[in-house]
C-alpha positions in Angstrom: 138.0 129.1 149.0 137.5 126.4 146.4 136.4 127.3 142.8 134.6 124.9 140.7 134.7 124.7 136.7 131.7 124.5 134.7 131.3 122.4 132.3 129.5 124.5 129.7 129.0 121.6 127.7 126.7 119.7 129.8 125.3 122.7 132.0 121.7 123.2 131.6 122.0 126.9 131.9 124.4 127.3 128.9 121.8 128.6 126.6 120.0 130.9 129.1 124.0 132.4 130.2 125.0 133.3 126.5 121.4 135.0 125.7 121.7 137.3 128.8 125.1 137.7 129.2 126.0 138.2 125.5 122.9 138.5 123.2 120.9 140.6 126.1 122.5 141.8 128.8 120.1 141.8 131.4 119.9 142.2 134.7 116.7 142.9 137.3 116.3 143.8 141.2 113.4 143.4 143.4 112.2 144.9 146.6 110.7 142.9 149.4 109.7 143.2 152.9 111.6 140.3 155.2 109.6 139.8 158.7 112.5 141.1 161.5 109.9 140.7 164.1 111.9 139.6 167.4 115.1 139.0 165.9 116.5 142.3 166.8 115.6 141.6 171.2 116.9 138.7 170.6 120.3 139.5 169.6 120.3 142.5 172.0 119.6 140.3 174.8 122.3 138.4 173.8 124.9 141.1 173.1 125.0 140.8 169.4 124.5 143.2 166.6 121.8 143.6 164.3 124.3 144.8 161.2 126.7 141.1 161.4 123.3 139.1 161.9 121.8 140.7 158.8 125.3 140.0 156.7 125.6 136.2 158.2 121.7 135.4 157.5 122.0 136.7 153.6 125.3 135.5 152.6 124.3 131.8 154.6 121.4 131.5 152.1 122.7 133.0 149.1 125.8 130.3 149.6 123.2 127.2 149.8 122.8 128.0 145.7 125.7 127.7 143.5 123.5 129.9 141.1 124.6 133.1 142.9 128.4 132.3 143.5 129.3 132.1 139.8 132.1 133.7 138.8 134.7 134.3 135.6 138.0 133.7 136.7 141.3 134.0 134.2 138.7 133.8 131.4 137.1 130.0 132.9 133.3 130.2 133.7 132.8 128.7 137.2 131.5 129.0 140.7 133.0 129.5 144.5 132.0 127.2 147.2 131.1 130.3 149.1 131.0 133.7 149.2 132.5 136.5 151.5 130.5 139.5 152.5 132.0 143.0 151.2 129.8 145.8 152.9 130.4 149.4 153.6 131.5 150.6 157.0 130.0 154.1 157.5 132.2 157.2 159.8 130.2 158.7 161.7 132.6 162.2 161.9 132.6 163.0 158.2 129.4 160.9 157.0 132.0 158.7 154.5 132.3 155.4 153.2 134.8 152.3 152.9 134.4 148.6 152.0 135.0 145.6 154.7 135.2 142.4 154.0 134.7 139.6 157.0 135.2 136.0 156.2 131.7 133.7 156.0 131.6 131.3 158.4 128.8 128.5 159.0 129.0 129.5 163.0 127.5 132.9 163.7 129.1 133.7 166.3 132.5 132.7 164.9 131.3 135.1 162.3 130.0 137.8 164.6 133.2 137.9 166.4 135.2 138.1 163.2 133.2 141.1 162.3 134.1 142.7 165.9 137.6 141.7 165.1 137.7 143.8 161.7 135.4 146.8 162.8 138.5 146.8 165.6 141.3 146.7 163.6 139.9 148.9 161.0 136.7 150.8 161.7 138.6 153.8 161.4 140.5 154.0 158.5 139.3 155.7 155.8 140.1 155.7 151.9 138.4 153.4 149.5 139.0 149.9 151.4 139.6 149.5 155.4 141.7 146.7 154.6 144.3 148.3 152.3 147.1 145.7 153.0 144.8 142.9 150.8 142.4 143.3 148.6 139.2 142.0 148.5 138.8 138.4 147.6 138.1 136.9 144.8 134.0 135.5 145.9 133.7 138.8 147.6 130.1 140.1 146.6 128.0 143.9 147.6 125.5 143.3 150.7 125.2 146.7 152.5 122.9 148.7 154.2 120.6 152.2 154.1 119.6 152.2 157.2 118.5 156.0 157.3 115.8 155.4 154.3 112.7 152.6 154.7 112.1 152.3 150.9 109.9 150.5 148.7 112.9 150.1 145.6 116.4 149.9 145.6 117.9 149.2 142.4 122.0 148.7 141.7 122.9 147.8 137.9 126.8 147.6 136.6 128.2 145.5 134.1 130.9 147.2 132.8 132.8 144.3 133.4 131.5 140.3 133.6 129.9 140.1 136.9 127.6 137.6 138.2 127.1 137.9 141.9 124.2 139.5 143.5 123.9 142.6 145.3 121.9 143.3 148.6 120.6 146.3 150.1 118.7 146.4 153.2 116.8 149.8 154.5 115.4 151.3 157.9 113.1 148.5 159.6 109.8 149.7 159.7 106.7 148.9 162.3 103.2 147.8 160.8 100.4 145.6 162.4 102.7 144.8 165.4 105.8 143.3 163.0 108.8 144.7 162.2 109.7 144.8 158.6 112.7 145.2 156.7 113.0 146.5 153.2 115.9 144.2 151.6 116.6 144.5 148.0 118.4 141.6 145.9 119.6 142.6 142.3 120.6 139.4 139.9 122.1 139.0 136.6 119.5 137.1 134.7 122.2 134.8 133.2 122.8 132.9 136.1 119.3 133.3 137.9 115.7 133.5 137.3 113.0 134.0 139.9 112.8 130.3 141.4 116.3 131.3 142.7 115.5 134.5 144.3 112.2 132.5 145.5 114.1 130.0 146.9 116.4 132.5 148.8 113.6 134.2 150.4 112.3 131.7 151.7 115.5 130.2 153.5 116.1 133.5 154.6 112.9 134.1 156.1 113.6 130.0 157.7 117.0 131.1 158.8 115.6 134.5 160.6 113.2 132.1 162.7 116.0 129.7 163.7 118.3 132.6 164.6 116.0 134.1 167.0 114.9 130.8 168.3 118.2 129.5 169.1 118.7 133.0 170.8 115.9 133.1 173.0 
């Protein structure tokens, strides 16, 4: 995990940070519908899960822009090379909660296997975090998932602290006209992203779904 120094000087954002992060704190969330269609066979077929898959296709794309890895660390404004899924792992007995963490990795099956590996290890402990020995890491960022509820909005907005990483939700997939939709909601601070970023992600996300299922079949 490398982490990179901005120099405010000479960044072209600089202007754009300090309005929304100091003048206007602003943040803003959108709701979209992400074509699924064949990706979930595909992994069945294969033996892989649908859950990993989602958290390896939106945290691949979402590292490809240093926009949504930036981070304040010991009071210096920079970025992480890449960013480490922190999700919720759901029990089914009592209907609770706690955070995972699985390292990224480029290889999804490396990554699938890692996420095996923790669910393991750690599915069942309960509190807070799974992983109580460590905390999460520093580029650690929210991506979970509501897959009971196929909704149209899912907003999340806390900034009680500086925080600049996204946050994902993803709902129950949905059938319409012969696709398979899923409702996946990205929320930004507008200090380090505008829409051409979240533009941009969408659309390698929607290129990375199609490669995934092709290099499946």
């Amino acid at each position: 995990m490398t982490f990179t120094e901005i120099d405010f000087a000479s960044w072209p954002r600089a202007q754009m940070f300090t309005y929304f992060s100091d003048m206007a704190p602003t943040g803003y969330s959108l709701t979209v519908d992400v074509d699924v269609t064949g990706l979930r066979p595909a992994l069945k077929e294969r033996g892989f899960r649908f859950f990993p898959a989602y958290l390896w296709l939106v945290t691949k794309c979402l590292n490809e822009q240093p926009a949504f890895k930036v981070a304040l660390r010991d009071n210096v404004l920079g970025y992480y090379d890449t960013l480490t899924p922190l999700y919720a792992s759901f029990h089914e007995d009592d209907h609770t909660i706690s955070l995972m963490w699985t390292a990224f990795d480029e290889d999804f099956r490396v990554f699938h296997g890692r996420y095996l590996e923790n669910q393991r290890r750690f599915g069942s402990h309960r509190g807070v975090l799974c992983q109580p020995e460590t905390p999460p890491p520093e580029n650690a960022y929210t991506v979970s998932a509501l897959p009971w509820v196929s909704f149209r909005h899912f907003a999340v907005h806390s900034y009680s602290r500086p925080y600049f990483f996204p946050s994902v939700e993803a709902g129950r997939i949905r059938a319409e006209a012969g696709r398979e939709l899923l409702p996946l909601s990205l929320t930004c601070h507008h200090a380090t992203t505008d829409g051409w970023h979240v533009h941009r992600f969408l659309t390698r996300l929607e290129e990375e779904i199609r490669s995934l299922t092709a290099g499946l079949e």
